[in-house]
matplotlib code that plots the C-alpha trace (Angstrom):
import matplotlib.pyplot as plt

x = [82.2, 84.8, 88.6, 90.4, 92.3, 90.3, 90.9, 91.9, 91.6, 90.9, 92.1, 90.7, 92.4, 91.6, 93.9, 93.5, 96.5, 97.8, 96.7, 99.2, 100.7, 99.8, 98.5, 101.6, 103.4, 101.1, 101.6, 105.0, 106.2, 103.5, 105.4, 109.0, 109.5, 106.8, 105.8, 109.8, 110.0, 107.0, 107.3, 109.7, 107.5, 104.1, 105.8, 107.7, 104.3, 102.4, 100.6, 99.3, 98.1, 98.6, 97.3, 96.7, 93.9, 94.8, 90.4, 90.1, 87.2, 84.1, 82.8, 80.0, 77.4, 77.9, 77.8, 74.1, 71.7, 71.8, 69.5, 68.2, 67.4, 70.4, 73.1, 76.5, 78.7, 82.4, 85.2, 87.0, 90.1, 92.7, 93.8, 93.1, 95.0, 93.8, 95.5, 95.1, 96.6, 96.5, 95.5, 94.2, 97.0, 99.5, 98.1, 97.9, 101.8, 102.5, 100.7, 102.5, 105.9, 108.6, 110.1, 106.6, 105.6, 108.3, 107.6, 104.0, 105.0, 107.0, 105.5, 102.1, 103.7, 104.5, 101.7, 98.6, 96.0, 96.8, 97.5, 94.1, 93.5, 90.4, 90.6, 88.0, 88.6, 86.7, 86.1, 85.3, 82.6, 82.7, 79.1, 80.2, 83.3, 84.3]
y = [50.0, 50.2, 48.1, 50.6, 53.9, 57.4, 58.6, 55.5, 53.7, 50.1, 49.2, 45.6, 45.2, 42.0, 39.9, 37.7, 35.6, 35.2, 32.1, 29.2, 29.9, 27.9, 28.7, 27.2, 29.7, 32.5, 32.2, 31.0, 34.3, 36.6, 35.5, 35.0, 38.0, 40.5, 40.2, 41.2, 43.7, 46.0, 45.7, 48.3, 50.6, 49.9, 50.7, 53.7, 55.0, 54.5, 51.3, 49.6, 46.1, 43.6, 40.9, 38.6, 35.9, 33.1, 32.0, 28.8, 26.7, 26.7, 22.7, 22.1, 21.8, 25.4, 26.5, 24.7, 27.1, 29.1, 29.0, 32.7, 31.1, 32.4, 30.8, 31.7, 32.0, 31.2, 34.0, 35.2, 36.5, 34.3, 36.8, 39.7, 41.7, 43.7, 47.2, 49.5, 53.1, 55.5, 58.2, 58.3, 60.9, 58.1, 55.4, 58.3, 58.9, 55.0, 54.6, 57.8, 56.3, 55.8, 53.5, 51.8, 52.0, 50.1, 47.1, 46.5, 47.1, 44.4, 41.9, 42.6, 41.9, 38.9, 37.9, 38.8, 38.4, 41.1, 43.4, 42.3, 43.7, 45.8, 47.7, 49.1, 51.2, 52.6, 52.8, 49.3, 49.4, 46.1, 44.7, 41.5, 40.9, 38.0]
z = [136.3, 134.4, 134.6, 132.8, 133.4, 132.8, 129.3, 128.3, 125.0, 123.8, 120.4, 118.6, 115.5, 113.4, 111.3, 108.4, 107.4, 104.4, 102.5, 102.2, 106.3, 108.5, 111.6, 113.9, 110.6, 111.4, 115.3, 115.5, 113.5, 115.5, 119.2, 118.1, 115.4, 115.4, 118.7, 120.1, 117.6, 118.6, 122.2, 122.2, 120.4, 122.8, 125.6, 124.8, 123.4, 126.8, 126.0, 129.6, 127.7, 125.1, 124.2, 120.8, 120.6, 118.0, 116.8, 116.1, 114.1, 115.3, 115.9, 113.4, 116.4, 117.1, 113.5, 113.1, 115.0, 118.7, 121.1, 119.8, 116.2, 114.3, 112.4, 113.9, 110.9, 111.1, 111.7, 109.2, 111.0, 112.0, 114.8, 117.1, 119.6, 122.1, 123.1, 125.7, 125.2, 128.5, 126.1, 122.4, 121.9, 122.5, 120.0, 117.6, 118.3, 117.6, 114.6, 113.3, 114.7, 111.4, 112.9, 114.0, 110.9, 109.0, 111.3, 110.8, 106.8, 106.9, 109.2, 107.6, 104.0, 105.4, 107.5, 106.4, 103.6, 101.5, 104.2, 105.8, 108.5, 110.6, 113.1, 116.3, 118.8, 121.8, 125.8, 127.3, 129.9, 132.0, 132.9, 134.5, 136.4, 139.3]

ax = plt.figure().add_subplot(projection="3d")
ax.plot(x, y, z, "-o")
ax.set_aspect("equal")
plt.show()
């Protein structure tokens, strides 16, 4: 079972921001001048979703042990977006995109750790759904 079109593509990237922004910094700039600026550039390059997911701390509770005996260690991004792409071919074409390119430049200059960022990609196959 799957939620996404055939052929599709599901791209995780991971951000770290850069030390000495804040996080109300870090998010205020992601929604009201990066965020404007690429959607222009997603949708002409055939992307169906996007979404960002701010992390937050974990309580110490959760840090101490799991049920399964680990230690859950904390996350060291401050971000991640989600992307869906109807076609590899068309997040190839946007990260290849001049114009594309310039933006995440800039905003990543300005965002992140040291241009800090990791990136996943693959087909998402839903287990569970309600």
């Amino acid at each position: 079972m799957s939620n996404q079109a055939a052929g599709s593509i599901r791209v995780l990237t991971f951000i770290q921001k850069r030390e000495g922004l804040s996080d109300e910094q870090f998010q205020t700039y992601w929604k009201d001048v990066h965020a404007p600026k690429a959607k222009p550039f997603l949708e002409k390059h055939n992307i169906i979703y996007y979404s960002v997911t701010y992390t937050t701390q974990l309580p110490p509770q959760a840090a101490d042990v799991t049920q399964l005996g680990g230690k859950m260690e904390p996350w060291e991004f401050s971000a991640f977006t989600t992307a869906v792409f109807r076609s590899p071919q068309d997040g190839d074409a946007l990260w290849k995109d001049p114009e594309y390119q310039a933006i995440v430049k800039e905003d990543t200059a300005y965002m992140t750790q040291g241009g800090r960022l990791s990136v996943a990609m693959g087909q998402q196959e839903v287990v569970f759904q309600k």
